[in-house]
HTML snippet that shows the backbone in 3Dmol.js (N, CA, C, O; Angstrom):
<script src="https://3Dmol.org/build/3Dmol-min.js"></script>
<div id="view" style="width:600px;height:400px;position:relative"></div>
<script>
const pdb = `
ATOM      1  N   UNK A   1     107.982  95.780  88.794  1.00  0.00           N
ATOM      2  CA  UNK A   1     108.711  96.235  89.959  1.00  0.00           C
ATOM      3  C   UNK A   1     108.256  95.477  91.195  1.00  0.00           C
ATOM      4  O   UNK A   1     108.995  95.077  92.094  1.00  0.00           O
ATOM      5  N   UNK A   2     106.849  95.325  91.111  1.00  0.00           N
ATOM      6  CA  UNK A   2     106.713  94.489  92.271  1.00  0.00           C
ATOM      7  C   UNK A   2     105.473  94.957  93.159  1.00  0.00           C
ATOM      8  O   UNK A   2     104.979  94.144  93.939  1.00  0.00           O
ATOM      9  N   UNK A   3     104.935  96.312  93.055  1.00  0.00           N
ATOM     10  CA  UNK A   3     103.390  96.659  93.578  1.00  0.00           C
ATOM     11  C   UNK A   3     102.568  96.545  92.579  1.00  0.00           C
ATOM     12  O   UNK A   3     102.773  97.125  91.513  1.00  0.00           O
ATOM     13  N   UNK A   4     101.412  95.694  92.824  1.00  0.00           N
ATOM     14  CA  UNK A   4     100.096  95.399  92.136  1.00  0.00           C
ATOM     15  C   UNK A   4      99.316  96.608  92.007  1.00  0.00           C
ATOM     16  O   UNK A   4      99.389  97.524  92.826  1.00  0.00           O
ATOM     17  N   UNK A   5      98.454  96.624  90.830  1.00  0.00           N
ATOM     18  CA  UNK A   5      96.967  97.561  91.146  1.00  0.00           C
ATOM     19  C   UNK A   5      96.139  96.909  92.057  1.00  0.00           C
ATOM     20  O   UNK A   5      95.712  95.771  92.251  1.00  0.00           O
ATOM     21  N   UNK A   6      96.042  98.273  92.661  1.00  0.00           N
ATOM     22  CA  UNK A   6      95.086  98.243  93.963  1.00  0.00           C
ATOM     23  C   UNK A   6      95.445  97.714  95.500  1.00  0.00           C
ATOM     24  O   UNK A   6      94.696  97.271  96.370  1.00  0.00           O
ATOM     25  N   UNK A   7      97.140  97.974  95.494  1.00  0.00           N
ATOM     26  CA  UNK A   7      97.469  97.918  96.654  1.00  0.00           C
ATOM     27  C   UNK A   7      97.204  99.536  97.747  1.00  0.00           C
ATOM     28  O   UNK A   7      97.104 100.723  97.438  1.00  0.00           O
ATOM     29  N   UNK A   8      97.193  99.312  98.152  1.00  0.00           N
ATOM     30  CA  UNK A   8      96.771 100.579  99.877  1.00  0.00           C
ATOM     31  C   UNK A   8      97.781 100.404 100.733  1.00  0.00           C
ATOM     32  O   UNK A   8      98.141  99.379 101.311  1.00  0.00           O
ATOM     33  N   UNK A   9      98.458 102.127 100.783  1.00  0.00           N
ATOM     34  CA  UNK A   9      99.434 102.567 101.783  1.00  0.00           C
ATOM     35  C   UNK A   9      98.846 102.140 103.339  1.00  0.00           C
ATOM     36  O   UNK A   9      97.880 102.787 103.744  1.00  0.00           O
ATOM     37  N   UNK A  10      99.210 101.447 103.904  1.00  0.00           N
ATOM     38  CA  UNK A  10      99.383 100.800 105.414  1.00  0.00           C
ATOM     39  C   UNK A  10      99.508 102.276 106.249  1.00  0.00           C
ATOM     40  O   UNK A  10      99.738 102.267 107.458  1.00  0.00           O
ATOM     41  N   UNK A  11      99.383 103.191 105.706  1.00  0.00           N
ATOM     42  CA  UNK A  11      99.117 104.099 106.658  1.00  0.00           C
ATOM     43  C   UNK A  11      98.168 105.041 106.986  1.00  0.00           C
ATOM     44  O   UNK A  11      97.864 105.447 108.108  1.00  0.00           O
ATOM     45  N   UNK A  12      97.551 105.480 105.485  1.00  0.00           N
ATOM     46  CA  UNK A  12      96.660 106.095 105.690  1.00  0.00           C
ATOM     47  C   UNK A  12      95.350 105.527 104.579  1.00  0.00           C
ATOM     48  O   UNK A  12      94.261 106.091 104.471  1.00  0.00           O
ATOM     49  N   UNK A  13      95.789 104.252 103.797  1.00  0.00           N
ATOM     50  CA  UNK A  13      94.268 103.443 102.892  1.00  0.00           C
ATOM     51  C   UNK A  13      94.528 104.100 101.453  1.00  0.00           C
ATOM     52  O   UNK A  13      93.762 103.767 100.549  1.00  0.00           O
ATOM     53  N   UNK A  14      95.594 105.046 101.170  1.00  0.00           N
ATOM     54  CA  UNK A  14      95.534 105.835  99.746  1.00  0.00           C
ATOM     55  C   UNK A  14      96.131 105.050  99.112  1.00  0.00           C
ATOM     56  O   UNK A  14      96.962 104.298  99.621  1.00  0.00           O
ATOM     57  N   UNK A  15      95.767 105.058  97.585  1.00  0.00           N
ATOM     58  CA  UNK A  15      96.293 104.130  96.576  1.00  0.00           C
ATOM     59  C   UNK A  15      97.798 104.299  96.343  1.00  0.00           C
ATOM     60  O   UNK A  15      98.378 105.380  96.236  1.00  0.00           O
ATOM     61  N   UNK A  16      98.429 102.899  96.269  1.00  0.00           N
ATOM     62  CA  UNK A  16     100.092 102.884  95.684  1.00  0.00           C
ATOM     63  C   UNK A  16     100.332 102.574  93.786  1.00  0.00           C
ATOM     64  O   UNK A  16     100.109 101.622  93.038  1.00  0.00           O
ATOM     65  N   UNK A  17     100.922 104.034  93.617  1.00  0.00           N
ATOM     66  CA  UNK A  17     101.267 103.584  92.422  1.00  0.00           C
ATOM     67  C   UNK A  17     102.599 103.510  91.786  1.00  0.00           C
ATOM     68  O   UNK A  17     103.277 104.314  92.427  1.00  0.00           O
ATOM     69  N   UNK A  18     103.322 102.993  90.892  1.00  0.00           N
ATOM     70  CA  UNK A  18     104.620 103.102  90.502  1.00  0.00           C
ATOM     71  C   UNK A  18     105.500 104.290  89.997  1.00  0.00           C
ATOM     72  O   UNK A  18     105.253 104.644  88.845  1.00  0.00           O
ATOM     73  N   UNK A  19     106.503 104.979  90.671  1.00  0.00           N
ATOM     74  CA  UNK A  19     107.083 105.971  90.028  1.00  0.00           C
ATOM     75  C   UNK A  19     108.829 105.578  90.049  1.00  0.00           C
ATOM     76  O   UNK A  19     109.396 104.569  90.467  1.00  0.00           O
ATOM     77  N   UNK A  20     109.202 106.428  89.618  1.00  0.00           N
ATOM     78  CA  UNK A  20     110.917 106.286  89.672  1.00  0.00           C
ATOM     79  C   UNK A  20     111.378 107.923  90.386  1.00  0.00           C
ATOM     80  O   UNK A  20     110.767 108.944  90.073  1.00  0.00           O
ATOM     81  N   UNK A  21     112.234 107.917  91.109  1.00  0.00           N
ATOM     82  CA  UNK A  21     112.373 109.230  91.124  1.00  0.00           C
ATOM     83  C   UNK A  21     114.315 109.118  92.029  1.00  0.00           C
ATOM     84  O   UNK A  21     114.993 108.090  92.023  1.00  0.00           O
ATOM     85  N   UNK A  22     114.725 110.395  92.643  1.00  0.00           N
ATOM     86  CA  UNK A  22     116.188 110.322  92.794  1.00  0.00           C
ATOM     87  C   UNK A  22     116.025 110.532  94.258  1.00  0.00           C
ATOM     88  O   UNK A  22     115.001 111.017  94.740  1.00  0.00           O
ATOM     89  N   UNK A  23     117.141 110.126  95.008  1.00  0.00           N
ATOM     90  CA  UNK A  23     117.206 109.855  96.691  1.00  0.00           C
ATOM     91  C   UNK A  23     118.915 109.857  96.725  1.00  0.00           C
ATOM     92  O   UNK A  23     119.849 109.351  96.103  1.00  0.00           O
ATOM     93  N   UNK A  24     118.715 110.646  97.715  1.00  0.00           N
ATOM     94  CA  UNK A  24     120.177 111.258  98.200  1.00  0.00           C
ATOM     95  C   UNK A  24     120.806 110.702  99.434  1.00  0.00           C
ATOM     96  O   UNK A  24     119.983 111.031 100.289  1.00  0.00           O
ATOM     97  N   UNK A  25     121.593 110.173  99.944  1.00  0.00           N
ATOM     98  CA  UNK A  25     122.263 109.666 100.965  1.00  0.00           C
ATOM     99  C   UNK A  25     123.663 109.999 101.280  1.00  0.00           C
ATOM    100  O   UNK A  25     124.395 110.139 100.300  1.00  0.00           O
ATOM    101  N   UNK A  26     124.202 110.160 102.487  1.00  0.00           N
ATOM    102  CA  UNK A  26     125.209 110.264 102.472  1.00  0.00           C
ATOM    103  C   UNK A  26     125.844 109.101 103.740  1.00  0.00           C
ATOM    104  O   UNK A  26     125.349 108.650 104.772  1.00  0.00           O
ATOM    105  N   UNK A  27     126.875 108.957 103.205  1.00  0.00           N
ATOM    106  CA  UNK A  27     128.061 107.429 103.145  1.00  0.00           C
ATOM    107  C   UNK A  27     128.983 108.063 103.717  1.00  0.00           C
ATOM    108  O   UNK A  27     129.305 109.170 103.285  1.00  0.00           O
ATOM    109  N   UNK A  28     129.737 107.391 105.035  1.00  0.00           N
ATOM    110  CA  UNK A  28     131.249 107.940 105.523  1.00  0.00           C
ATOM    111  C   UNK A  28     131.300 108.870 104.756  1.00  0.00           C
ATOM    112  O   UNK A  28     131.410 108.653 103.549  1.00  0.00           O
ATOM    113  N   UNK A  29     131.221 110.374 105.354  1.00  0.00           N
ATOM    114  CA  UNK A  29     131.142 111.985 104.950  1.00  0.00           C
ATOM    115  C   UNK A  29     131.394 112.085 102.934  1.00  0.00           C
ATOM    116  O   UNK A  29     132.258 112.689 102.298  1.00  0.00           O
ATOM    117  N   UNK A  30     130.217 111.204 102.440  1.00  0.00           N
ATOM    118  CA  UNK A  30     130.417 111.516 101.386  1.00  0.00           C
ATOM    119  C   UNK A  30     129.263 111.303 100.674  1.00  0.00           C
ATOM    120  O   UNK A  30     129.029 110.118 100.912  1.00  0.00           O
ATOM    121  N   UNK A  31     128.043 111.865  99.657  1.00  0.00           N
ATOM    122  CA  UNK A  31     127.134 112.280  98.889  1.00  0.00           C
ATOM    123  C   UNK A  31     127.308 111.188  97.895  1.00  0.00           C
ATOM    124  O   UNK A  31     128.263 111.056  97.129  1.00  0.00           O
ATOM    125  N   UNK A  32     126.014 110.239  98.032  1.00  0.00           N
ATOM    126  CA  UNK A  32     125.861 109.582  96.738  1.00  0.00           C
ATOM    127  C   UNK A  32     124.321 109.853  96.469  1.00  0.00           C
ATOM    128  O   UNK A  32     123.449 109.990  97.327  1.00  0.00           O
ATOM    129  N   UNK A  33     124.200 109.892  95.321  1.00  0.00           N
ATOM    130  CA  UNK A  33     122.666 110.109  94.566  1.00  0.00           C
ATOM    131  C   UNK A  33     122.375 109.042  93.650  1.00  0.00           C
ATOM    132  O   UNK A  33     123.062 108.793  92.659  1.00  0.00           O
ATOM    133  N   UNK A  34     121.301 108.390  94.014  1.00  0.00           N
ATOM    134  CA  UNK A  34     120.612 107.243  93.155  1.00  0.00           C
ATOM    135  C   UNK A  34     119.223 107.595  92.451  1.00  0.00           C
ATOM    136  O   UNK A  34     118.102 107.655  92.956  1.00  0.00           O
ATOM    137  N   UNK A  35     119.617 107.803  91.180  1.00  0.00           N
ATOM    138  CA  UNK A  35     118.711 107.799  90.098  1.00  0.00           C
ATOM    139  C   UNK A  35     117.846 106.815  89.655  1.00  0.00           C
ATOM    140  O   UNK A  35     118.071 105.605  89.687  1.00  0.00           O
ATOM    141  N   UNK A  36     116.457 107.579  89.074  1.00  0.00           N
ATOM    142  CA  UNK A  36     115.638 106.620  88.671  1.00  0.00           C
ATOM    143  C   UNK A  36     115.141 105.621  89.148  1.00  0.00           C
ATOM    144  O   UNK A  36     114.449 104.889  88.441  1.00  0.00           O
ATOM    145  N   UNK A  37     115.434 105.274  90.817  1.00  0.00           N
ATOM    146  CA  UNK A  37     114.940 104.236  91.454  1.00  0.00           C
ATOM    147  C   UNK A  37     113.704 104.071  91.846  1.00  0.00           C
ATOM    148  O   UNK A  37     113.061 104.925  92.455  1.00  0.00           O
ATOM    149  N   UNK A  38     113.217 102.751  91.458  1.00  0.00           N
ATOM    150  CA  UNK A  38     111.391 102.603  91.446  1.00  0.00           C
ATOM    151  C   UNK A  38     111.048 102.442  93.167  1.00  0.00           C
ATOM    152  O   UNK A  38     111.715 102.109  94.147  1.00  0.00           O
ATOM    153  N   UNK A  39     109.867 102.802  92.970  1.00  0.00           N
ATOM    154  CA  UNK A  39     109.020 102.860  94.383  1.00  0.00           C
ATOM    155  C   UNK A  39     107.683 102.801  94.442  1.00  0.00           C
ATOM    156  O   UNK A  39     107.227 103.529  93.560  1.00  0.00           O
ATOM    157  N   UNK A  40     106.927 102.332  94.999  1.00  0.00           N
ATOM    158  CA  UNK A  40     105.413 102.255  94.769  1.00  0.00           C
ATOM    159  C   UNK A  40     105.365 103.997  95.911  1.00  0.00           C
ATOM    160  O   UNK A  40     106.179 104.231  96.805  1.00  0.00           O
ATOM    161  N   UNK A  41     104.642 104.581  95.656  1.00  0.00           N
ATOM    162  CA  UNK A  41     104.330 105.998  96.559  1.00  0.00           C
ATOM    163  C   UNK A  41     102.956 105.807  96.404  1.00  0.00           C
ATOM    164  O   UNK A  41     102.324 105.342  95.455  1.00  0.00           O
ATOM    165  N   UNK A  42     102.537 106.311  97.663  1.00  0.00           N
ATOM    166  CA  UNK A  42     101.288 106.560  98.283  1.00  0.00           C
ATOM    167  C   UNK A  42     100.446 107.784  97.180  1.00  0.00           C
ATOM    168  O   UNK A  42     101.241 108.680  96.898  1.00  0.00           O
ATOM    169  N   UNK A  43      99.197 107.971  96.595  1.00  0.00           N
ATOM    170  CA  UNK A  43      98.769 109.176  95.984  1.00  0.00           C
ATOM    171  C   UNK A  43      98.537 110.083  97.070  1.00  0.00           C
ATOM    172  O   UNK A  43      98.472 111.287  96.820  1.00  0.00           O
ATOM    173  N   UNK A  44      98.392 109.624  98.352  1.00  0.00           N
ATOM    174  CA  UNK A  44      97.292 110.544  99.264  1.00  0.00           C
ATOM    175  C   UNK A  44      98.257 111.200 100.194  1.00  0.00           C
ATOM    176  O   UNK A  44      98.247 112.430 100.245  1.00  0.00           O
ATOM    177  N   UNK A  45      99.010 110.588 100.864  1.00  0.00           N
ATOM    178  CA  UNK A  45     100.417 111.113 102.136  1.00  0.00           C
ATOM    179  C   UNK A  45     101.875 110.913 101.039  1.00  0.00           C
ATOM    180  O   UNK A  45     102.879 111.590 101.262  1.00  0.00           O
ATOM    181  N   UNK A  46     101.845 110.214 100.216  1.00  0.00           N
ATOM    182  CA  UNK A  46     103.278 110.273  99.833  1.00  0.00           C
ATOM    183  C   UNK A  46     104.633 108.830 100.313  1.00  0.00           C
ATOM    184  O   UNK A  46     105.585 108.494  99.609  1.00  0.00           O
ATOM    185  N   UNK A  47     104.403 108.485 101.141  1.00  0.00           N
ATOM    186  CA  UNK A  47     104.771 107.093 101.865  1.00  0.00           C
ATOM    187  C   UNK A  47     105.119 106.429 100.863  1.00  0.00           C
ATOM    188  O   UNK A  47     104.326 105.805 100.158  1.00  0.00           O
ATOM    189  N   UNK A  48     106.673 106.503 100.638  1.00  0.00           N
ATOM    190  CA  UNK A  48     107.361 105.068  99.246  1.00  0.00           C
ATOM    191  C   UNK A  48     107.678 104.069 100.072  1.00  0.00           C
ATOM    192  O   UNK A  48     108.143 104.122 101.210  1.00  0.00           O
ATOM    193  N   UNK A  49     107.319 102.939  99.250  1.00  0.00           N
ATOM    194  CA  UNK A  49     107.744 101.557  99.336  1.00  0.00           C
ATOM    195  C   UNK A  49     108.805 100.967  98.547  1.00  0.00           C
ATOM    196  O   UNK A  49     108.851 101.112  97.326  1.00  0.00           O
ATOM    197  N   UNK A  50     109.367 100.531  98.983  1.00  0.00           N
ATOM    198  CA  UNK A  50     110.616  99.582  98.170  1.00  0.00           C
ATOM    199  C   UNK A  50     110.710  98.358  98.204  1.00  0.00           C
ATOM    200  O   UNK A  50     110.662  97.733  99.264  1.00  0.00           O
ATOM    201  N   UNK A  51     110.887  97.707  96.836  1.00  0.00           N
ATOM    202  CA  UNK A  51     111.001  96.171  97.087  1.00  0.00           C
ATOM    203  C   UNK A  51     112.157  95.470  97.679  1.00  0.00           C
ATOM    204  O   UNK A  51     113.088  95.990  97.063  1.00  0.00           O
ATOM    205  N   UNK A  52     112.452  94.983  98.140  1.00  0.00           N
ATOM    206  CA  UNK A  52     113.338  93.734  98.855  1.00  0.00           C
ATOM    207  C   UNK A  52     115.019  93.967  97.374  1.00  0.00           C
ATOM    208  O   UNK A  52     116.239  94.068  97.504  1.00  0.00           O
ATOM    209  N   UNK A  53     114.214  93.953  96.354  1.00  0.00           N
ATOM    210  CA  UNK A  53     115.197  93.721  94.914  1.00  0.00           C
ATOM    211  C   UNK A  53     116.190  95.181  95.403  1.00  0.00           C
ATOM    212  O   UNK A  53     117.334  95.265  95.849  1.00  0.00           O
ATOM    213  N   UNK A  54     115.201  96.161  95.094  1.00  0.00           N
ATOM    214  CA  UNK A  54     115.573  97.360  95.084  1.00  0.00           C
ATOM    215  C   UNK A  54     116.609  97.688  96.223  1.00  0.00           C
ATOM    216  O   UNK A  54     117.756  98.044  95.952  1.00  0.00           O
ATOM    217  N   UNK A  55     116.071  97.526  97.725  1.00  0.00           N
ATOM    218  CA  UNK A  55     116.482  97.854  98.472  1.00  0.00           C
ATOM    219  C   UNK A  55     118.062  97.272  98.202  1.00  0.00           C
ATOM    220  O   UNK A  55     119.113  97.812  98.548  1.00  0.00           O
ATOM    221  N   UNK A  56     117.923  96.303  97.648  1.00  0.00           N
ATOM    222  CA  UNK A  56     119.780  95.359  98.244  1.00  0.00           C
ATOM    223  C   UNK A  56     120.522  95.681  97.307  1.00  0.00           C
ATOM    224  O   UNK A  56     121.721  95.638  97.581  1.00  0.00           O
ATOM    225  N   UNK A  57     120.007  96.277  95.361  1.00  0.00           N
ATOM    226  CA  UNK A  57     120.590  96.570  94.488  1.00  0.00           C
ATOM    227  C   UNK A  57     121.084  98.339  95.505  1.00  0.00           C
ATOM    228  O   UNK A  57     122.288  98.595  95.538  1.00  0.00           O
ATOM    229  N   UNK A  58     120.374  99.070  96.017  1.00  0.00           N
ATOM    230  CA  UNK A  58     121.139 100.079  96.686  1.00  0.00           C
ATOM    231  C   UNK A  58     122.111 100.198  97.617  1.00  0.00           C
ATOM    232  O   UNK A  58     122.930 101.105  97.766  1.00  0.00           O
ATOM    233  N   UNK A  59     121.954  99.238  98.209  1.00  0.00           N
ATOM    234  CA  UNK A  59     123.031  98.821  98.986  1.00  0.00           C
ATOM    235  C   UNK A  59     123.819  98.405  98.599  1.00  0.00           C
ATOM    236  O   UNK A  59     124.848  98.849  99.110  1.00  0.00           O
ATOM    237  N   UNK A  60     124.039  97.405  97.581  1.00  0.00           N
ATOM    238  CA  UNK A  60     125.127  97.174  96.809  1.00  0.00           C
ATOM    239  C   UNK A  60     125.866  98.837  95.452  1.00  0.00           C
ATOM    240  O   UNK A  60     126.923  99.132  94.893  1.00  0.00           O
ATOM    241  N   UNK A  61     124.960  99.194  95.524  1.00  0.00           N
ATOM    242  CA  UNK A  61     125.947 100.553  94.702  1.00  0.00           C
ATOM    243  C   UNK A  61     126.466 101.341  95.731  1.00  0.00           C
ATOM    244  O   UNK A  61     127.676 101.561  95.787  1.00  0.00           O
ATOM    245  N   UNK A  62     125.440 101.929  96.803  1.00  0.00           N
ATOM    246  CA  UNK A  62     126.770 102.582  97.953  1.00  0.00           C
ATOM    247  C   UNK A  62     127.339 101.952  98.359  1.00  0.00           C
ATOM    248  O   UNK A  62     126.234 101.489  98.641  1.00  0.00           O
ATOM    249  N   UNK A  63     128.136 101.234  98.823  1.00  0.00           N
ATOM    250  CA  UNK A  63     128.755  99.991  99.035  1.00  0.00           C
ATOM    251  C   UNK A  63     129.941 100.042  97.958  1.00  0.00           C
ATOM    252  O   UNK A  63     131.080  99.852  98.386  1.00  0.00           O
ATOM    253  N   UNK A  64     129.774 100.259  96.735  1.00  0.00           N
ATOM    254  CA  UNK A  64     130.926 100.458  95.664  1.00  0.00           C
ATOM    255  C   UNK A  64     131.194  99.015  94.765  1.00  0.00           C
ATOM    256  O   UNK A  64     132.089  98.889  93.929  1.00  0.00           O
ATOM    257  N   UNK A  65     130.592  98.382  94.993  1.00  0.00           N
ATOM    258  CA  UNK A  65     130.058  97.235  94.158  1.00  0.00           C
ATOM    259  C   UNK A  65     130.228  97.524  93.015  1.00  0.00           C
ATOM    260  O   UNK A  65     130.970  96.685  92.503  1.00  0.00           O
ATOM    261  N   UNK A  66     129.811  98.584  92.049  1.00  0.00           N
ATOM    262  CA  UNK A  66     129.894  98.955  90.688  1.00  0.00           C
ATOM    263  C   UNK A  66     130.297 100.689  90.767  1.00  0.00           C
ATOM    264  O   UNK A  66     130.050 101.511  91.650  1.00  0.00           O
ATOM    265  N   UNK A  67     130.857 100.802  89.744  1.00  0.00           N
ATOM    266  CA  UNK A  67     131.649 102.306  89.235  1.00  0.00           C
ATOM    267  C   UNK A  67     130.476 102.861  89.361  1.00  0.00           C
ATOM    268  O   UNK A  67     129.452 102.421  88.839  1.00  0.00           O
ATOM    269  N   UNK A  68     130.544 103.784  90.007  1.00  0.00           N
ATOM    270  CA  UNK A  68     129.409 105.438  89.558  1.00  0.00           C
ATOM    271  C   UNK A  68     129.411 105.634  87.887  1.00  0.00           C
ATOM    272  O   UNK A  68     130.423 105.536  87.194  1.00  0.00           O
ATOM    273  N   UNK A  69     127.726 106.004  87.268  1.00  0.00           N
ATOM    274  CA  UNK A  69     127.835 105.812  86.533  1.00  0.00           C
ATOM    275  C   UNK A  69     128.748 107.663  85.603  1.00  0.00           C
ATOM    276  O   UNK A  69     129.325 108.057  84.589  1.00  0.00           O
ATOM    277  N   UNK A  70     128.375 107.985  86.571  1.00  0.00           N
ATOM    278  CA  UNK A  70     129.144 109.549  86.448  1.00  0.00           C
ATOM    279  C   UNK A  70     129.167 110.286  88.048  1.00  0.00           C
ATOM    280  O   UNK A  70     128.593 109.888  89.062  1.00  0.00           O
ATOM    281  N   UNK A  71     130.245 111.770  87.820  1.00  0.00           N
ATOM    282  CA  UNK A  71     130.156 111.953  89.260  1.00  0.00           C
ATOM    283  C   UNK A  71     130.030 113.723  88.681  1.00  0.00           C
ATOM    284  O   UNK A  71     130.255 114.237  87.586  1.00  0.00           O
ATOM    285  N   UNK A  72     129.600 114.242  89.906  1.00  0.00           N
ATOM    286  CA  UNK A  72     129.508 115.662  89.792  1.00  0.00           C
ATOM    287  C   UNK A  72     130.170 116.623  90.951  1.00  0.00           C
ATOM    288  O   UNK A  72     130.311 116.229  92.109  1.00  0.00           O
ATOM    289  N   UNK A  73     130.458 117.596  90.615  1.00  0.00           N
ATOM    290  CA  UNK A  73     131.330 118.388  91.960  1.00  0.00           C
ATOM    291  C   UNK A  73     129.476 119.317  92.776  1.00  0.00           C
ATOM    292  O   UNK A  73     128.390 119.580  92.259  1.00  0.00           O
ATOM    293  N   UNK A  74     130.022 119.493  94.126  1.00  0.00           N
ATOM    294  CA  UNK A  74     128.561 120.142  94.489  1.00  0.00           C
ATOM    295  C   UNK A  74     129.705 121.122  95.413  1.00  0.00           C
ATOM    296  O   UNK A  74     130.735 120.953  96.065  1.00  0.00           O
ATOM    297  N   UNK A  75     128.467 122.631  94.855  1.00  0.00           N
ATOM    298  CA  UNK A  75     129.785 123.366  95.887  1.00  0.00           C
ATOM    299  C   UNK A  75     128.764 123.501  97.372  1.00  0.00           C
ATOM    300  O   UNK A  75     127.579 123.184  97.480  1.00  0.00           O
ATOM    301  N   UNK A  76     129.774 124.135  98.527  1.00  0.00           N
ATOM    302  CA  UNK A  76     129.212 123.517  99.729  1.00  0.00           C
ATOM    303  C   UNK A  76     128.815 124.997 100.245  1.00  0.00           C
ATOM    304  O   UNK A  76     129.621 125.735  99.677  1.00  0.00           O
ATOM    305  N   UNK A  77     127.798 125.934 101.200  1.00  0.00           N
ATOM    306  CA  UNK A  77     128.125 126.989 101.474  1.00  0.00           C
ATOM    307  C   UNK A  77     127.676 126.920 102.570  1.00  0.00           C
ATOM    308  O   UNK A  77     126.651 126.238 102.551  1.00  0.00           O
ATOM    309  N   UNK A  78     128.036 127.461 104.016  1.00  0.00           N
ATOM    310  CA  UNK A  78     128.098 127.459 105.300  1.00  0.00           C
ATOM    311  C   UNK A  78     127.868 128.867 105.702  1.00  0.00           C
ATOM    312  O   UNK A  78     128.435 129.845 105.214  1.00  0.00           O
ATOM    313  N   UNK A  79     126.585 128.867 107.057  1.00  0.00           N
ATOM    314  CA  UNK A  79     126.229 130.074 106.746  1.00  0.00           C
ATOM    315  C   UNK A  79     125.888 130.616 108.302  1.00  0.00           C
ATOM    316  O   UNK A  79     125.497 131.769 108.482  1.00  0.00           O
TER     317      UNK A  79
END
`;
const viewer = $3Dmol.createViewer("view");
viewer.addModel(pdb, "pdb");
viewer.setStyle({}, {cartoon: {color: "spectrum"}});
viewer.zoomTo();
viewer.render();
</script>
């Protein structure tokens, strides 16, 4: 992916290690969710990093570059 062992979060010195996890955005009034996307995260504060790769492959799926690989209804409640 692109973080080494024994790189250190620039913010607080805690170790970065590799995970994948899901991140939610929303696009001209509309909900996209990106799965499984890698990130180096901080063990100590939490602080993800993204590679350069990553970042532009996300931008290119919201963007509509490629079909969703599935879609889901979310109901909305206002309160």
């Amino acid at each position: 992916m692109g973080f080494e062992e024994g790189e250190m979060c620039e913010y607080c010195g805690g170790s970065i290690i590799e995970k994948r996890g899901t991140r939610h955005r929303k696009v001209k009034n509309r909900y996209v969710l990106l799965e499984k996307v890698p990130a180096g995260v901080c063990v100590q504060c939490g602080t993800r990093y993204y590679t350069a790769n990553v970042l532009k492959t996300i931008q290119e799926r919201i963007r509509g570059r490629r079909k969703a690989d599935r879609r889901v209804a979310v109901p909305i409640y206002s309160l």
